[in-house]
C-alpha positions, 0 to 999 in steps of 0.5 A, a space after each residue: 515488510 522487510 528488515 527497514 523498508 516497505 514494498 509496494 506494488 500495484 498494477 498500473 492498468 485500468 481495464 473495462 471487460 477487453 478494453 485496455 483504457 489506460 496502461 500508467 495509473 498510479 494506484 500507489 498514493 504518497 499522502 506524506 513524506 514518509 506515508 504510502 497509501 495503495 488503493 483498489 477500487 472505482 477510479 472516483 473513489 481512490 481519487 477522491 479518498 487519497 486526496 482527503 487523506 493527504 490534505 487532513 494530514 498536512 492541516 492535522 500536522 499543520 494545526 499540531 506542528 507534529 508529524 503524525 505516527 504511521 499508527 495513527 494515522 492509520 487509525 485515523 483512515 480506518 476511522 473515515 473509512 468507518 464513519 463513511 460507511 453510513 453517510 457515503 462509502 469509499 469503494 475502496 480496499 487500502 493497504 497504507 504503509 509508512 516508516 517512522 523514526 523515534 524522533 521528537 518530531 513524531 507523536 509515538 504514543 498510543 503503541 506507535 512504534 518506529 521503523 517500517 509498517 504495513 496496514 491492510 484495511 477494506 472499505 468497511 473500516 476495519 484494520 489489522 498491522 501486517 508484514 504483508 498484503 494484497 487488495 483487489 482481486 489479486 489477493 485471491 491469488 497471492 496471499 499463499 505465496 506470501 505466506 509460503 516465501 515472506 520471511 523476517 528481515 527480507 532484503 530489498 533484493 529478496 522482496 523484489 524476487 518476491 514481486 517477480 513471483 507474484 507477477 508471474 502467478 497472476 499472468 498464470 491464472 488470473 483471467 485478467 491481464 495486468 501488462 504492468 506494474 509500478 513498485 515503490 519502496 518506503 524506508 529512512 530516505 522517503 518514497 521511491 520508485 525502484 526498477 523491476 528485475 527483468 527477465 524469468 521470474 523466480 520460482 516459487 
């Protein structure tokens, strides 16, 4: 989480033992204009498990005529998550991230709050806010270096020097290769995907 925006980034390669089976898969789901949903996990379920977010959340909006807060729905996520856990479970681990504006359009009770958000949920349902995050096995690798290079009001520039990071480390000591990665940023414009800085990664 930066000073008004959120970056994600997921790898893009879906890998079976050796065997490279695809090289441009989008793990990084828009369910919203202004809601980002990143999932690991069994390729059915992230596909499954997305498309259910994003279409209850056009019917909540189209029933209500509001848009929901990013907080609630991320509560609401994490609720599916946990009322799944007993019927049939989404092998998934989530990280979802929004930006919201004070508008009148938005429901912002309930400590909703504006500006850009980050949620880290696992498949069991639970769920805390965060600056930042990392699912799947990557996180093993990551989360001492987000603690030891994020800070407060992160420019773009410096969260995409932090990404570069984070790549480096993983083809340093994960065992499996991730040739590629999709980075997709969340702010008061809507979802894009911005370019990769090229060349040596920065230290960390």
């Amino acid at each position: 989480v930066g000073k008004d925006f959120v970056l994600m980034c997921a790898d893009t390669s879906q890998i079976r033992s050796v065997m490279s089976l695809k090289a441009d898969e989008d793990k990084l789901y828009q369910v919203a204009d202004n809601k980002l949903l990143g999932l690991s996990g069994p390729v059915a379920d992230r596909s499954s498990f997305s498309e259910y977010v994003e279409k209850n959340i056009r019917l909540d909006a189209m029933r209500r005529g509001t848009r929901q807060s990013s907080w609630a729905t991320a509560n609401w996520i994490s609720e599916q998550l946990a009322y799944a856990l007993r019927k049939g479970p989404y092998q998934v681990q989530s990280l979802f991230c929004g930006f919201d504006e004070p508008t009148n359009e938005i429901d912002v009770g309930d400590s909703a709050v504006g500006g850009p958000q980050l949620y880290w949920m696992d498949y069991m349902g639970s769920m805390r806010r965060s600056y930042f995050g990392a699912q799947g096995h990557c996180n093993f690798f990551l989360w001492a270096l987000f603690d030891a290079n994020w800070k407060p009001n992160m420019t773009l520039d410096e969260a995409l020097d932090l990404v570069e990071i984070c790549k480096t480390q993983l083809k340093t000591r994960f065992l499996v290769n991730a040739p590629s990665y999709v980075v997709k940023v969340i702010d008061k414009d809507g979802i894009r995907v911005v370019e990769q800085k090229t060349g040596t990664a920065p230290t960390a």
